[in-house]
Wavefront OBJ file of the C-alpha trace (Angstrom):
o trace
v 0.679 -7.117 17.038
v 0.104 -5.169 13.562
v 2.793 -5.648 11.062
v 3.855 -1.883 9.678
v 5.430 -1.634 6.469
v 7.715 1.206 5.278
v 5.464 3.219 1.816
v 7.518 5.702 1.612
v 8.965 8.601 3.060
v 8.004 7.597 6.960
v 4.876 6.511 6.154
v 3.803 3.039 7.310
v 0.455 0.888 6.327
v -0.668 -2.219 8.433
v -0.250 -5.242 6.265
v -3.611 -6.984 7.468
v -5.711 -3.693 6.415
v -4.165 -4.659 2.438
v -6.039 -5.741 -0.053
v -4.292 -5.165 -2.830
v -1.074 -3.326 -4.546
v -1.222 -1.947 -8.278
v -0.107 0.350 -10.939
v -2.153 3.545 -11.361
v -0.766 3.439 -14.991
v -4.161 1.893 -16.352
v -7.413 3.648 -17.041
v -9.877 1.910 -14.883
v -7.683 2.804 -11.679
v -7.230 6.634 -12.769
v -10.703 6.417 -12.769
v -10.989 4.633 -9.313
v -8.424 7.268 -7.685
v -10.842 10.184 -9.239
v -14.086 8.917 -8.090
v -12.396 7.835 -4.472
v -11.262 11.387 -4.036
v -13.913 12.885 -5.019
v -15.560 11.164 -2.203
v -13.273 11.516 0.281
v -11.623 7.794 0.294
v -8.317 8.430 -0.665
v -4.726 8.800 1.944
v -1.979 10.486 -0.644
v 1.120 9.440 0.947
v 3.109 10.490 -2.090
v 4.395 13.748 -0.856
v 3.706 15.618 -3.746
v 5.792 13.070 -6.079
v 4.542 11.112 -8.993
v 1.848 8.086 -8.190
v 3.575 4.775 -8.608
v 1.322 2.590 -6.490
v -2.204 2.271 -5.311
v -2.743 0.434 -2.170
v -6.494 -0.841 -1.686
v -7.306 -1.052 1.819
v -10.175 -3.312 3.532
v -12.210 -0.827 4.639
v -13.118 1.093 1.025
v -9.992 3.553 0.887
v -6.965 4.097 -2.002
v -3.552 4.593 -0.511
v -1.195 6.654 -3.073
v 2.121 5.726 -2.862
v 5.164 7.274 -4.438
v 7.100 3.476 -4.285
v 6.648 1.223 -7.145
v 4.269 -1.526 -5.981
v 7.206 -4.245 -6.391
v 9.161 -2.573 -3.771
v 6.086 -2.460 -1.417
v 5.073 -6.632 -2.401
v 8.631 -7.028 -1.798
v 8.649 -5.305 1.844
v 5.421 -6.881 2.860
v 7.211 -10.396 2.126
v 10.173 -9.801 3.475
v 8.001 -9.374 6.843
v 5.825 -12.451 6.183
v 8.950 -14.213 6.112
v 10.550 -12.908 9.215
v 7.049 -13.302 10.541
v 7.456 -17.202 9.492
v 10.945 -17.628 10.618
v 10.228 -16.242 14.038
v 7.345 -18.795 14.996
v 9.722 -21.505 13.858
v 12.431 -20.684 16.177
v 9.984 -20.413 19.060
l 1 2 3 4 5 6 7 8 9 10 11 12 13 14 15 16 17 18 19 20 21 22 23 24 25 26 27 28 29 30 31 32 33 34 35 36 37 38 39 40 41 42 43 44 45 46 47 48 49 50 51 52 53 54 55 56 57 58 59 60 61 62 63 64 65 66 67 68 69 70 71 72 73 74 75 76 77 78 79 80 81 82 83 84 85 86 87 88 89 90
């Protein structure tokens, strides 16, 4: 079963699909948001509020997020560890 974690306001991204979670604060990644939209690859699940975390996904797209990428590491853990604890008490 997929594990969904919480981005921000009721949206949800499928942990396995992650690649990676970073600050759009540096250059290089403004510049990867710009060319992805430009060509169609990016999901802005900001709701109109500031960019605070870019979430690469396996197949080529940019997730926006309006969460600070610690609080989205910090969700996705908290599920790996559930995950964990649950096949241990089976």
């Amino acid at each position: 079963m997929a594990k969904l974690v919480n981005i921000g306001f009721g949206n949800v991204v499928n942990v396995s699909k992650v690649f990676a979670v970073v600050n759009p604060d540096a250059a290089p990644i403004k510049r990867m948001i710009q060319s992805a939209r430009e060509e169609g690859r990016v999901i802005d699940a900001t709701q109109g509020r500031k960019t605070k975390a870019v979430i690469f996904l396996q197949e080529n797209q940019l997730l926006l997020s309006a969460l600070q990428p610690e609080t989205i590491a910090k969700r996705m853990s908290a599920g790996a560890e559930d995950e964990i604890r649950g096949e241990e008490n089976e």
